[in-house]
C-alpha positions as a Markdown table, in Angstrom:
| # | Residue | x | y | z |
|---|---|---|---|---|
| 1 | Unk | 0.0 | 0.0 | 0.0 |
| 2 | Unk | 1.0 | 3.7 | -0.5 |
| 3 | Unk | 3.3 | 5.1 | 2.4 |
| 4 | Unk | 1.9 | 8.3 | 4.3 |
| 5 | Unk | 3.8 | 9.8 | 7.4 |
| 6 | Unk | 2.2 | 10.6 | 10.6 |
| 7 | Unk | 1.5 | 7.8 | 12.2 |
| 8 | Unk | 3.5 | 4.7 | 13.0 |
| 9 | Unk | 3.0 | 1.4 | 11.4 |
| 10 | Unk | 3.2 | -1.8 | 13.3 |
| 11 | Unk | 6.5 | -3.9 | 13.6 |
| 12 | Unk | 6.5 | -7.4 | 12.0 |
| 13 | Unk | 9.0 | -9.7 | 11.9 |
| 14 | Unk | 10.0 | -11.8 | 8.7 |
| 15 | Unk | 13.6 | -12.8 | 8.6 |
| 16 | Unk | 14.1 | -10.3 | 11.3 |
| 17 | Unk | 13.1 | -6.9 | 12.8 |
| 18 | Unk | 11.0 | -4.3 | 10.5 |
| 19 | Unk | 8.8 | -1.7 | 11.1 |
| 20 | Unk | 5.8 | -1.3 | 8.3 |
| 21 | Unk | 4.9 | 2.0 | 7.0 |
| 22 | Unk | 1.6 | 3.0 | 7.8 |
| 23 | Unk | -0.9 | 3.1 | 5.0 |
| 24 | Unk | -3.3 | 5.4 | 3.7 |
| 25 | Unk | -6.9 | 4.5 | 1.7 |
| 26 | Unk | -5.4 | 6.4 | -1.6 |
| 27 | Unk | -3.7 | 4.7 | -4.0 |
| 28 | Unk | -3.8 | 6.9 | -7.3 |
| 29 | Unk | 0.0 | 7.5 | -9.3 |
| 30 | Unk | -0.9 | 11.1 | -8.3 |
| 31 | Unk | -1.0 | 10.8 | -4.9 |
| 32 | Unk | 1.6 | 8.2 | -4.6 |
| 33 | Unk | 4.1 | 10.6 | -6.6 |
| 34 | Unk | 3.5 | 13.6 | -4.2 |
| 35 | Unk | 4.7 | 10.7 | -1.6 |
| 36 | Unk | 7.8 | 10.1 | -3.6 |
| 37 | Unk | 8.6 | 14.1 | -3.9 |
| 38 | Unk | 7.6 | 14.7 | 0.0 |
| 39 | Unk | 10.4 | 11.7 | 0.2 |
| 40 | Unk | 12.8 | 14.0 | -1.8 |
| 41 | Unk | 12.5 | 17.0 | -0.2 |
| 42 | Unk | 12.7 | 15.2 | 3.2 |
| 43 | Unk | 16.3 | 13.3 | 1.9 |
| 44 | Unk | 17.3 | 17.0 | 0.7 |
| 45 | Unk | 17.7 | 15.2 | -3.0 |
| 46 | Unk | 17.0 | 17.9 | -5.9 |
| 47 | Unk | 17.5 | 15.1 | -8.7 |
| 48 | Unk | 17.4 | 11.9 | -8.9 |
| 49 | Unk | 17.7 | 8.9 | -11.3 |
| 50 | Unk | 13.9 | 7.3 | -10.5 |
| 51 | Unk | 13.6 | 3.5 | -11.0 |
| 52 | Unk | 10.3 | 2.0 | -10.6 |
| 53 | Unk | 8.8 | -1.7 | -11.5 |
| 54 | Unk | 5.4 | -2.3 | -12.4 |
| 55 | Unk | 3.4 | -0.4 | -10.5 |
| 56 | Unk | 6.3 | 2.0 | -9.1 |
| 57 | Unk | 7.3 | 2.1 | -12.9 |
| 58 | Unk | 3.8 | 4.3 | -13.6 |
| 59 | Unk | 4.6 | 6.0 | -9.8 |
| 60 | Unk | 7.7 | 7.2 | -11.7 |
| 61 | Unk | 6.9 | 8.2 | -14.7 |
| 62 | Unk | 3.9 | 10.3 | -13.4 |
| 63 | Unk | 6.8 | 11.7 | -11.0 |
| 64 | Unk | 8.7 | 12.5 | -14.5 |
| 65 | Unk | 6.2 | 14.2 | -16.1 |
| 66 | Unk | 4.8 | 16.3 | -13.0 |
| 67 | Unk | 8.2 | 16.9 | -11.8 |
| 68 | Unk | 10.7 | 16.8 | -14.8 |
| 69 | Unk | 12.7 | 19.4 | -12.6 |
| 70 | Unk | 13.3 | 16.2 | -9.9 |
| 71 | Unk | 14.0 | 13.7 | -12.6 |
| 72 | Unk | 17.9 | 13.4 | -14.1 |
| 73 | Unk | 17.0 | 10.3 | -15.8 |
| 74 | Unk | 13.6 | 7.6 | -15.6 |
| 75 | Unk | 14.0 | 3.7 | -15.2 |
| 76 | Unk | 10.6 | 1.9 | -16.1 |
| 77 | Unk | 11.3 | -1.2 | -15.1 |
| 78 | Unk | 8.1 | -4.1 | -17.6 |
| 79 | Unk | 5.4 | -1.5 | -17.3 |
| 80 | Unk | 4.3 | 1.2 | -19.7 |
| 81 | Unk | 2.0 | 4.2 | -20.0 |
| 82 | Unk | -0.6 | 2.7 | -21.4 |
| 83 | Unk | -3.4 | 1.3 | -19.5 |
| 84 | Unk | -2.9 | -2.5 | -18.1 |
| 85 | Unk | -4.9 | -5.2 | -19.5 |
| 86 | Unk | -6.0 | -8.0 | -17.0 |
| 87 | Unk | -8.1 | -6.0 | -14.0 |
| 88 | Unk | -10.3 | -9.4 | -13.2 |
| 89 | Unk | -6.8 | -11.4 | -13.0 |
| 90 | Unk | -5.5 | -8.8 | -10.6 |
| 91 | Unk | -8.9 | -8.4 | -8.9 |
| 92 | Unk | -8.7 | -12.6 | -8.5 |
| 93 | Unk | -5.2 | -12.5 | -7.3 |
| 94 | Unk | -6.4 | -9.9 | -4.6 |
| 95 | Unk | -9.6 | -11.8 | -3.7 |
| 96 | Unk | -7.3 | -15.3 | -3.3 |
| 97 | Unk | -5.1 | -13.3 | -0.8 |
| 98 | Unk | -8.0 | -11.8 | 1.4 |
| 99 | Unk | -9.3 | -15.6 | 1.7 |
| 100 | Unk | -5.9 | -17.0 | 3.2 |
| 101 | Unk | -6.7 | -18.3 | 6.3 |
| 102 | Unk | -4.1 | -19.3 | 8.8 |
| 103 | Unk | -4.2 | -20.4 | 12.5 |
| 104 | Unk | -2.4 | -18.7 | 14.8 |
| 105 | Unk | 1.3 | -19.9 | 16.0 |
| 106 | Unk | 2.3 | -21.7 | 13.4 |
| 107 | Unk | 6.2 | -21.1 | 12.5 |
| 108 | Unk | 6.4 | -19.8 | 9.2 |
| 109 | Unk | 8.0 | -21.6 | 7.1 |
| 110 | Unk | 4.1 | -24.1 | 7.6 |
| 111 | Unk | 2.2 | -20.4 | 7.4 |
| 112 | Unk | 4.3 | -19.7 | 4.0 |
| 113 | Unk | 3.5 | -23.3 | 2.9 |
| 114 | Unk | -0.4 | -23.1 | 4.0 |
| 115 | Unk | -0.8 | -19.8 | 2.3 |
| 116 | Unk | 0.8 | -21.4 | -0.8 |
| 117 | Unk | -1.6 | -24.1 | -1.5 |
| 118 | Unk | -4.6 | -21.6 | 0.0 |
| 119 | Unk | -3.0 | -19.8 | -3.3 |
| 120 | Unk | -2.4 | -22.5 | -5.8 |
| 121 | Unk | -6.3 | -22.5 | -7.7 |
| 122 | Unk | -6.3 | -18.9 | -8.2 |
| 123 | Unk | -2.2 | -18.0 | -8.9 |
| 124 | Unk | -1.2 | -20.9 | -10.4 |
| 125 | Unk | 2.2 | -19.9 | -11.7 |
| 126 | Unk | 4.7 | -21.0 | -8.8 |
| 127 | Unk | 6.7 | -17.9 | -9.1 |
| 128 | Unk | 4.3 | -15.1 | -8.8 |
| 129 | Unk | 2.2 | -17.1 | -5.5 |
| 130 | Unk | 6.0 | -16.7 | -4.3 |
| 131 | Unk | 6.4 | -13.0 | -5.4 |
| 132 | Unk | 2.8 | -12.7 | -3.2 |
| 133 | Unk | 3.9 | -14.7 | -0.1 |
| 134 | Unk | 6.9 | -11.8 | 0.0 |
| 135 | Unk | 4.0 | -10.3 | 1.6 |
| 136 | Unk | 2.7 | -12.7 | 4.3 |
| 137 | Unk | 3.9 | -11.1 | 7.7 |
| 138 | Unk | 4.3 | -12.5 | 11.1 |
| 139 | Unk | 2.2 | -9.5 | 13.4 |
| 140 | Unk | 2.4 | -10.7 | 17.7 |
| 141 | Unk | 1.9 | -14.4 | 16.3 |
| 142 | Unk | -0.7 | -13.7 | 13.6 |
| 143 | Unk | -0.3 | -14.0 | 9.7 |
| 144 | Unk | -1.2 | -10.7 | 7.7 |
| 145 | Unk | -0.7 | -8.9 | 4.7 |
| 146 | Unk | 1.6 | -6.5 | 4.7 |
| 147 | Unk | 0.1 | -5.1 | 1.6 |
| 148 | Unk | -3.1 | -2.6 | 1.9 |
| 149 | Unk | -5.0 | -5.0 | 0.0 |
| 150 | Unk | -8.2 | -2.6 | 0.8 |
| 151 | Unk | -6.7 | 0.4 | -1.3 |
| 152 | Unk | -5.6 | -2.2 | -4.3 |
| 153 | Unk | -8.7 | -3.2 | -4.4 |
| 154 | Unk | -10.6 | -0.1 | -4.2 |
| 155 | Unk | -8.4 | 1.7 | -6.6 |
| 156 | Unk | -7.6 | -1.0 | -9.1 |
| 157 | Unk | -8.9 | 1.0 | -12.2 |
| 158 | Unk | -7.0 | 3.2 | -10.7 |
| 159 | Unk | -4.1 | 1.3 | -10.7 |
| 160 | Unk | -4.3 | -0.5 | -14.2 |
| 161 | Unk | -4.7 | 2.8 | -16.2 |
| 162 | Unk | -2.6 | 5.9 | -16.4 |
| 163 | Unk | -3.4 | 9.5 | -15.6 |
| 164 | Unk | -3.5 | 12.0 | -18.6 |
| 165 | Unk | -0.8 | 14.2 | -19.5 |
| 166 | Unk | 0.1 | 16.6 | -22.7 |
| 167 | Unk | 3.5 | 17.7 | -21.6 |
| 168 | Unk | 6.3 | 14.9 | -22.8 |
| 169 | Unk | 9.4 | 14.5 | -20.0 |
| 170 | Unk | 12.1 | 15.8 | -21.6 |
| 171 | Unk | 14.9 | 13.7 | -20.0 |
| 172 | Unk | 16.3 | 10.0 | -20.8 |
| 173 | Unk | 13.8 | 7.5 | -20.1 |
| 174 | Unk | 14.7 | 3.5 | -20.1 |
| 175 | Unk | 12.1 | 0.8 | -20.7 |
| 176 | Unk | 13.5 | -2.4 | -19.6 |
| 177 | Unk | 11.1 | -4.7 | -20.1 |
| 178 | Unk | 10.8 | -8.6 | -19.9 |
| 179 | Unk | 10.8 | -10.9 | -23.4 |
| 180 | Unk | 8.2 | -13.3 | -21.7 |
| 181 | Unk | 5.8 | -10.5 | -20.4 |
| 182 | Unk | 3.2 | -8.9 | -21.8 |
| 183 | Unk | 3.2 | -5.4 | -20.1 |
| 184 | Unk | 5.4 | -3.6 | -22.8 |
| 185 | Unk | 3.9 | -4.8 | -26.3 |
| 186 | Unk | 4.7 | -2.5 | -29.7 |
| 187 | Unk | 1.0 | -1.2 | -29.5 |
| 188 | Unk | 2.5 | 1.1 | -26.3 |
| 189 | Unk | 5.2 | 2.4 | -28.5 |
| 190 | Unk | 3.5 | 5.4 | -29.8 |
| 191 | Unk | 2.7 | 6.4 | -26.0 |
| 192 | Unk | 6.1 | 5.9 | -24.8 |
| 193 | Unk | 7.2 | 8.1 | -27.5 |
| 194 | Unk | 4.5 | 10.5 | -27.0 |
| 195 | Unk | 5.4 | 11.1 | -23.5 |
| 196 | Unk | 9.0 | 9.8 | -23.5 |
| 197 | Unk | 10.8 | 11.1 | -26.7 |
| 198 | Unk | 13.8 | 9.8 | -25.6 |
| 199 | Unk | 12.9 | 6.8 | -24.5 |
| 200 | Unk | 14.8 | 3.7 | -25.0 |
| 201 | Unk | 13.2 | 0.4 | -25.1 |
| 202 | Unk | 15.0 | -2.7 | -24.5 |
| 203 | Unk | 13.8 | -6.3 | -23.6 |
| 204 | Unk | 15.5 | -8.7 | -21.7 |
| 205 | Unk | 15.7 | -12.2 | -23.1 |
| 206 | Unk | 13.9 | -15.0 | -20.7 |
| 207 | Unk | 12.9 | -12.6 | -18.4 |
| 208 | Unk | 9.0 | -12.5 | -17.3 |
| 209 | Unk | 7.3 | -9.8 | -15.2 |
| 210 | Unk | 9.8 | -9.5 | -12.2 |
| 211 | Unk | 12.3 | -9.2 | -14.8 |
| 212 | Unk | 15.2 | -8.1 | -11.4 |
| 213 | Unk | 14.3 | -11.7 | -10.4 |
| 214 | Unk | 14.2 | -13.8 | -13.6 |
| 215 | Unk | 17.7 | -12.4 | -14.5 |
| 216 | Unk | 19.9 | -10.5 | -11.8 |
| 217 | Unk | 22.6 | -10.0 | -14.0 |
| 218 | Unk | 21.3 | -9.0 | -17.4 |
| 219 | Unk | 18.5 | -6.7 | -15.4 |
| 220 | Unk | 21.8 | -5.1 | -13.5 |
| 221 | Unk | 24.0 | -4.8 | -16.5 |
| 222 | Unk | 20.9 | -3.2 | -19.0 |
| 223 | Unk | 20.9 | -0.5 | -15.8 |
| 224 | Unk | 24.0 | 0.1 | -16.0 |
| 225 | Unk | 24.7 | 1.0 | -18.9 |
| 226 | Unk | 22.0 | 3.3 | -18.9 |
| 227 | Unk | 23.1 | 5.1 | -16.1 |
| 228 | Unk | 25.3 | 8.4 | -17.2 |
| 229 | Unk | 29.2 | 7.5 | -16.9 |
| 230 | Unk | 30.7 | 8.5 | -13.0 |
């Protein structure tokens, strides 16, 4: 869910000690940018090279084109501009988490393995219901989501389209998407162009949607060379 300061989040433990950020009902890229430039000016960072995936890859480029000023150069890590196909899968994947049901105490390696086959008949594909189980925190011996699955699900249109904007970001913008994923196709090149003209789009080969997964090395490489020279 979208961070928000004010008020402190609960602590969790999952390999060790962290606290959660506390969450907030709105989840539009609008709102989640002016989260990402309160985060700036609270770092004291005037420019920044911005690197989001998926989700955060829209979060980004709405930072880009609201903020250009902020933005030295954009990463867009398998997403696009364009609006996201697949709402019902999402809205299935989000409706399989809420159902995970998991008795108290158990150690969690049997919580991660209950919540897996709780998982299985809705995300069948082994390495996204893994991606999800990231999620699955231990709270004072209870099993929750760390995710605001509330807000996703309210504000999935929100979510799977793209605000509007006439004014293109001017700066260098990388779209590093995966070959096995659908979420950058040639039908979004005219947008990325539109709003990116100097846009690069690259593909990595045998990577799917968590492309910094699939292939560490490639996805670290592509970003480097991107990145301007020290």
């Amino acid at each position: 869910g979208r961070q928000s300061t004010g008020r402190q989040g609960p602590c969790c433990q999952e390999s060790g000690n962290c606290c959660s950020s506390p969450h907030s009902p709105l989840m539009t890229y609008e709102v989640m940018s002016l989260d990402v430039q309160h985060l700036l000016a609270r770092l004291g960072i005037t420019k920044c090279i911005l690197l989001g995936h998926s989700m955060g890859g829209k979060t980004a480029m709405t930072l880009a084109l609201q903020r250009p000023d902020l933005v030295e150069r954009l990463i867009s890590v398998d997403i696009s501009p364009s609006s996201t196909t697949a709402v019902s899968e999402f809205s299935a994947y989000i409706s399989a988490m809420k159902s995970v049901n998991i008795p108290d105490g158990l150690p969690r390696s049997a919580a991660r393995r209950l919540a897996d086959d709780q998982l299985r008949p809705v995300v069948q594909l082994a390495q996204l219901r893994q991606f999800l189980l990231t999620n699955l925190v231990e709270m004072e011996g209870r099993y929750i989501w760390r995710v605001n699955l509330e807000a996703i699900s309210h504000h999935l249109s929100d979510i799977m389209s793209f605000p509007v904007f006439h004014k293109p970001y001017p700066g260098p913008a990388l779209f590093l998407g995966g070959s096995n994923s659908p979420y950058i196709s040639p039908k979004d090149y005219p947008e990325i162009q539109r709003l990116f003209p100097k846009a690069d789009i690259q593909f990595i080969e045998g990577a799917g949607h968590i492309v910094h997964q699939d292939k560490f090395e490639e996805f670290i490489t592509a970003i480097l060379n991107f990145l301007p020279p020290p």
